[in-house]
FIGU-75618 format. One record per residue: residue in one letter; x, y, z of N, C-alpha, C, CB in turn. Coordinates in steps of 0.001 Angstrom, whole numbers, padded with zeros to 6 digits, always signed. Glycine has a CB too. Example, Ala and Ser with C-alpha at 12.3 -4.5 7.8 and 13.67 -1.06 7.14 Angstrom:
2
A+013190-005690+007800+012300-004500+007800+013200-003300+007800+011308-004473+009046
S+012850-002250+007080+013670-001060+007140+012900+000030+007870+014084-000598+005725
END
This chain:
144
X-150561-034088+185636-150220-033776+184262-149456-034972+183691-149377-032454+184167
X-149855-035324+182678-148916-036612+181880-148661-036253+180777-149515-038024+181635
X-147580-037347+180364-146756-036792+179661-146568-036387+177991-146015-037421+180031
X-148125-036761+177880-148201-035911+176320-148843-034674+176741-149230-036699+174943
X-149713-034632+177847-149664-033241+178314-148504-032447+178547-150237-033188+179371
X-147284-032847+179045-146327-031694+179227-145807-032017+177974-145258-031618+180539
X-145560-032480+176676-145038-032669+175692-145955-031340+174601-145127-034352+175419
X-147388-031813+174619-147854-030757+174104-147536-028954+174432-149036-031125+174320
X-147917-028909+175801-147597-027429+176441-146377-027613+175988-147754-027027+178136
X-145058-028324+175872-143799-027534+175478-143613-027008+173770-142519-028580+175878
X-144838-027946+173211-144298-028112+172232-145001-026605+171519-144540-029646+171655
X-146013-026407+172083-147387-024973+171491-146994-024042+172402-149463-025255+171737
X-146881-023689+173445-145970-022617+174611-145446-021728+174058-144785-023138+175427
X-145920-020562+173936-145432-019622+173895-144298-019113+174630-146182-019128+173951
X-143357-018589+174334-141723-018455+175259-141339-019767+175766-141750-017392+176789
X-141603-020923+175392-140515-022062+175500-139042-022029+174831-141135-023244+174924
X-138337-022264+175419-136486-022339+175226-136033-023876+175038-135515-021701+176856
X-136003-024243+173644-135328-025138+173720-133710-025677+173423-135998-025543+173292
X-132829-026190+173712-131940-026369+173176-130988-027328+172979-131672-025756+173376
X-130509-028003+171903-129984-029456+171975-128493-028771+172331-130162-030604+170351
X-128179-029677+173181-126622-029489+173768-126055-029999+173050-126140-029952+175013
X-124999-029418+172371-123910-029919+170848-122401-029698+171285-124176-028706+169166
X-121665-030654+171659-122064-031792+171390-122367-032138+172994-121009-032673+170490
X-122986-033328+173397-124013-033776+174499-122949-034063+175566-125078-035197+174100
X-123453-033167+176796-122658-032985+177846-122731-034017+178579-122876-031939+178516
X-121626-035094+179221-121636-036415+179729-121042-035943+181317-120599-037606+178704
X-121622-036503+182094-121602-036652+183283-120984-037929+183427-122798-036473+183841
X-119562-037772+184337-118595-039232+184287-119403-039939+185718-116371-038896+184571
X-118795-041142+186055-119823-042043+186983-119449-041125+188449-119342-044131+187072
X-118424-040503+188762-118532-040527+190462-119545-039116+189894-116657-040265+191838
X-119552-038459+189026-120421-037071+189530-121288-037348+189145-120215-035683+189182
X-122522-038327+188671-123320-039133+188193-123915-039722+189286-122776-039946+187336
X-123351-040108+189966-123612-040707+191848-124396-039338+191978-121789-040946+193329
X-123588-038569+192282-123624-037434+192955-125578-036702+193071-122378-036421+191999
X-125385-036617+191521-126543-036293+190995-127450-036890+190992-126526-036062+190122
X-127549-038129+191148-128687-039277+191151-129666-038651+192886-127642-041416+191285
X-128213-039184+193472-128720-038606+195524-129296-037649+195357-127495-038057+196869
X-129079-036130+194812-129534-035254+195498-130799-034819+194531-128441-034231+195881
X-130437-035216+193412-131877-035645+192742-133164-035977+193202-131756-036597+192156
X-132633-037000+194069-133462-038369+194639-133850-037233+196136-132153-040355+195011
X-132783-036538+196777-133269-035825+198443-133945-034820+197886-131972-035149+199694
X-133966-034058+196626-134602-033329+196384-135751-033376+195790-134083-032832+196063
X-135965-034530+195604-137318-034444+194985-139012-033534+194860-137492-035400+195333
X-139784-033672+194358-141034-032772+194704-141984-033607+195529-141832-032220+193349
X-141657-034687+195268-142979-035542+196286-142379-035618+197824-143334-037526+195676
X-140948-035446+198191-140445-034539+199504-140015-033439+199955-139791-034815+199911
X-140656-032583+199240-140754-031418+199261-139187-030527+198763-141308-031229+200656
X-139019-031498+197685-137646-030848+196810-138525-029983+195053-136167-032801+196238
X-137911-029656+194075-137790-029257+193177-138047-029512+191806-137131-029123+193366
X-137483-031072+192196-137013-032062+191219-137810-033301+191044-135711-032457+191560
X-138429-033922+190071-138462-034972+189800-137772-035949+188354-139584-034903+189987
X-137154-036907+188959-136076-037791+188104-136831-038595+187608-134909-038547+188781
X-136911-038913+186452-137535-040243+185592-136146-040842+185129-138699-039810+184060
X-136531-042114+184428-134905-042422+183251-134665-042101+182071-134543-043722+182872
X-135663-041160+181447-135115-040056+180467-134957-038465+180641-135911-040144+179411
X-135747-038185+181299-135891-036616+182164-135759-036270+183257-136871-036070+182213
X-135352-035119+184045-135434-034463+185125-136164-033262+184898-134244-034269+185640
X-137051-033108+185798-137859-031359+185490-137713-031265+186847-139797-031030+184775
X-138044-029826+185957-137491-028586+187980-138814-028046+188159-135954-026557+187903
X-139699-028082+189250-140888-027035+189293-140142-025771+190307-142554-027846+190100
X-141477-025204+189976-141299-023777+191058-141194-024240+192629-142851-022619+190959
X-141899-025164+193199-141748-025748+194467-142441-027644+194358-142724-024553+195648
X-142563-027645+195868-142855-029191+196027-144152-029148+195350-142926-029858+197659
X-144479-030185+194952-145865-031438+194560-146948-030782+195830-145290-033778+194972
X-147908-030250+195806-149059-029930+196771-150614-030317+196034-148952-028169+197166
X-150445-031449+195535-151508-031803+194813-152367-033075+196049-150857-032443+193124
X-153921-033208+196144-154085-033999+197222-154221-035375+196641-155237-033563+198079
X-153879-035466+195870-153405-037325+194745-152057-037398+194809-153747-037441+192631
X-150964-036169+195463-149448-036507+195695-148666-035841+193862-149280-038784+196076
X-150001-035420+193426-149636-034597+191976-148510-033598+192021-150903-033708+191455
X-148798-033012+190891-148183-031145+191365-148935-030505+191467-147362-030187+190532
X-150581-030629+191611-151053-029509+192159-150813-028279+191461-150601-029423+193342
X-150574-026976+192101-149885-025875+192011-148858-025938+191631-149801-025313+192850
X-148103-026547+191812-146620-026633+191495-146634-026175+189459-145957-028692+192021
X-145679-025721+189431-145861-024904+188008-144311-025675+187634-145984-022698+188059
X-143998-026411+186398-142935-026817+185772-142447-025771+185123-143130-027837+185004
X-140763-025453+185466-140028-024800+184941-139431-024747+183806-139518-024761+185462
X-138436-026236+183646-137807-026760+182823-137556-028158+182557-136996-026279+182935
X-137067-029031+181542-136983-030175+181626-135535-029918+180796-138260-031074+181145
X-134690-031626+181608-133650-031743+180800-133780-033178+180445-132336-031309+181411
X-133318-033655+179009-133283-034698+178500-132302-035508+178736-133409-034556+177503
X-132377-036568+179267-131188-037331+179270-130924-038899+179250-130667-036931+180250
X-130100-039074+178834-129750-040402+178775-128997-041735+179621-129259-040238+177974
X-129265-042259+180520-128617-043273+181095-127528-044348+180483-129560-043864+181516
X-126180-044496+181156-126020-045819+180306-125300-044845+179034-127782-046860+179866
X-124834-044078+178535-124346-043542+177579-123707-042467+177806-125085-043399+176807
X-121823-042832+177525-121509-043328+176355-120637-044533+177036-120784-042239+175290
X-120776-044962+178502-120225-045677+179251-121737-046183+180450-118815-044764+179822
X-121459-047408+180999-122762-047832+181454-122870-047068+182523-122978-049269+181742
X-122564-046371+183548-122369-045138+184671-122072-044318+184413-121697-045105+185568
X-122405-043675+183345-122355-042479+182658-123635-041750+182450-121782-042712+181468
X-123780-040634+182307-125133-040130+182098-125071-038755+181364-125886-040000+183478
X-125892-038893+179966-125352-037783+179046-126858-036568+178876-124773-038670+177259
X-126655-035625+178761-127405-034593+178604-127565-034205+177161-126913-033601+179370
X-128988-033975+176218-128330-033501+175247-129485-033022+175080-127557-034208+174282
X-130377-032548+175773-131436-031469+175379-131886-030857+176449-132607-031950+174672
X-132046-029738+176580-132609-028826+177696-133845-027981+176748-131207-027650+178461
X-135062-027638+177946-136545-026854+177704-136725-026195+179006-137979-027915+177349
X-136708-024915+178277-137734-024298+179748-138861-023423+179101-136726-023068+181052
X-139756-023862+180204-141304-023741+179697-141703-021711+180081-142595-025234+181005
X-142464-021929+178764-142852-019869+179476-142405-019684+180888-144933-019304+179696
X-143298-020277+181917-143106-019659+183324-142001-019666+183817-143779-020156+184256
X-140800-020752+183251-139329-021080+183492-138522-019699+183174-138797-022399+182463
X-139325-019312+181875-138718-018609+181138-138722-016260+182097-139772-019142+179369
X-140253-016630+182479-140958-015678+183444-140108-015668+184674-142495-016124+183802
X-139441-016410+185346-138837-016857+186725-137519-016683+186258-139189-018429+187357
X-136975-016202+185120-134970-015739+184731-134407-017045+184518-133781-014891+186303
X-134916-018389+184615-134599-019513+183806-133901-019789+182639-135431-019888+183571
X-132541-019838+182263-132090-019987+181116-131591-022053+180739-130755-018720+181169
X-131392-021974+179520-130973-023203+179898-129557-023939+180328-131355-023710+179047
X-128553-023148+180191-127701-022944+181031-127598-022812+182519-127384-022210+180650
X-128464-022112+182822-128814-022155+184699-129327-023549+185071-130250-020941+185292
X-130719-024414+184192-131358-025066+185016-129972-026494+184854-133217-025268+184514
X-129183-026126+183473-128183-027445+183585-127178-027218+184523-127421-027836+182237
X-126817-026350+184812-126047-025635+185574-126335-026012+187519-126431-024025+185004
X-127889-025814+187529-128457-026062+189011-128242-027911+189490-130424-025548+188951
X-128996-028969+188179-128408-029951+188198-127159-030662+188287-128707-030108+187690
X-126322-030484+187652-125355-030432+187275-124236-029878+188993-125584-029488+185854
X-124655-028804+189197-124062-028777+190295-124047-029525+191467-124230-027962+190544
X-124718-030531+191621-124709-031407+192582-123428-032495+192299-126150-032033+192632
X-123402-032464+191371-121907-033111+191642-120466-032017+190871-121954-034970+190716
X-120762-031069+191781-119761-030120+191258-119434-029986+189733-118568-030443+191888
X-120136-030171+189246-120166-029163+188083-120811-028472+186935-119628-029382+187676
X-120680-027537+185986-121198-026747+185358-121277-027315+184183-120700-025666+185428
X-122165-027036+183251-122760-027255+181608-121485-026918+180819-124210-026067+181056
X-120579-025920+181358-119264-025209+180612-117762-026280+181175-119096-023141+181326
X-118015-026915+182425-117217-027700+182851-117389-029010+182535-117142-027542+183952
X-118651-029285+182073-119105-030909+181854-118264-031426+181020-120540-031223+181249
X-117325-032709+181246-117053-033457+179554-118301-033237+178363-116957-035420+179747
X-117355-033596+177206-118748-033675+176250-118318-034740+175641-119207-032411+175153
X-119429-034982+175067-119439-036351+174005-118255-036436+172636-121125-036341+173196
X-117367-037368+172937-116692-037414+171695-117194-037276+169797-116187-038626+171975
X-117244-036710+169424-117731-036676+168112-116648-037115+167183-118239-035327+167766
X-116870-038397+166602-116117-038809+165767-116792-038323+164076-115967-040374+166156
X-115816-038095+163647-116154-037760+162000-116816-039098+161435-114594-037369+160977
X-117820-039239+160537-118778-040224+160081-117369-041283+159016-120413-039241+158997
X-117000-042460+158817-116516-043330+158397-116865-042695+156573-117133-044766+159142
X-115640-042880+155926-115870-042505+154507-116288-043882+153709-114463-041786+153857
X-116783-043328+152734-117747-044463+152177-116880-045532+151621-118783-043936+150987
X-117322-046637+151668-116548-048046+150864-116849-047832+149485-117178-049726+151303
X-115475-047821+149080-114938-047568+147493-114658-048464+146771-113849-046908+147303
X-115064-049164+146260-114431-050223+145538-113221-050117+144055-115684-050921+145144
X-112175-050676+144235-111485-050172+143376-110801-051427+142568-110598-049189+144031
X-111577-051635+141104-111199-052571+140399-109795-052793+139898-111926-052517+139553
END
């Protein structure tokens, strides 16, 4: 499956969950480590869960059993969006979560699947730092 294929199915999917994390939950660098490893031991092409790109992580139902090393069977749950490198260069920020119908069929919320990630380096979507939100700069006034 590539990736305007899973872009389409999320986007036409019936019972897809999407949700932008407001404001965008940042993962500081040691729990950022954390998550990268078990990311990486868990993967689906070794018979983990997970596969990590450098904008996404998606969770399937089980490992990759495809005979090209695909997913096969493997059915995608959810995807989380994320960002490398932001808002510090070993930093890693979250700011959109999807879970797909079958995610949704399997008690998948998007709180759980950030929650399942996220826990590899001890912590929760409710415990995560979040992104500083600064108020937008007021406009230049000129005053004769």
């Amino acid at each position: 499956m590539d990736d305007l294929e899973l872009l389409l199915t999320e986007a036409y999917d019936d019972g897809v969950v999407t949700e932008v994390i407001r404001p965008a939950a940042v993962i500081p660098e040691n729990e950022a480590r954390h998550v990268l490893m078990e990311l990486a031991l868990h993967d689906v092409r070794i018979g983990g869960n997970w596969w990590s790109e450098p904008a996404t992580w998606r969770r399937y139902d089980k490992a990759w059993d495809g005979a090209d090393g695909g997913p096969g069977t493997a059915d995608l749950l959810g995807t989380i969006q994320i960002a490398y490198g932001v808002p510090t260069r070993y930093e890693i920020t979250i700011f959109r979560a999807t879970i797909t119908r079958i995610g949704t069929q399997h008690g998948l919320t998007v709180n759980g699947l950030c929650d399942e990630a996220l826990g590899f380096g001890g912590l929760t979507l409710s415990t995560c730092p979040r992104a500083d939100l600064k108020p937008p700069p007021q406009p230049f006034r000129f005053n004769a």
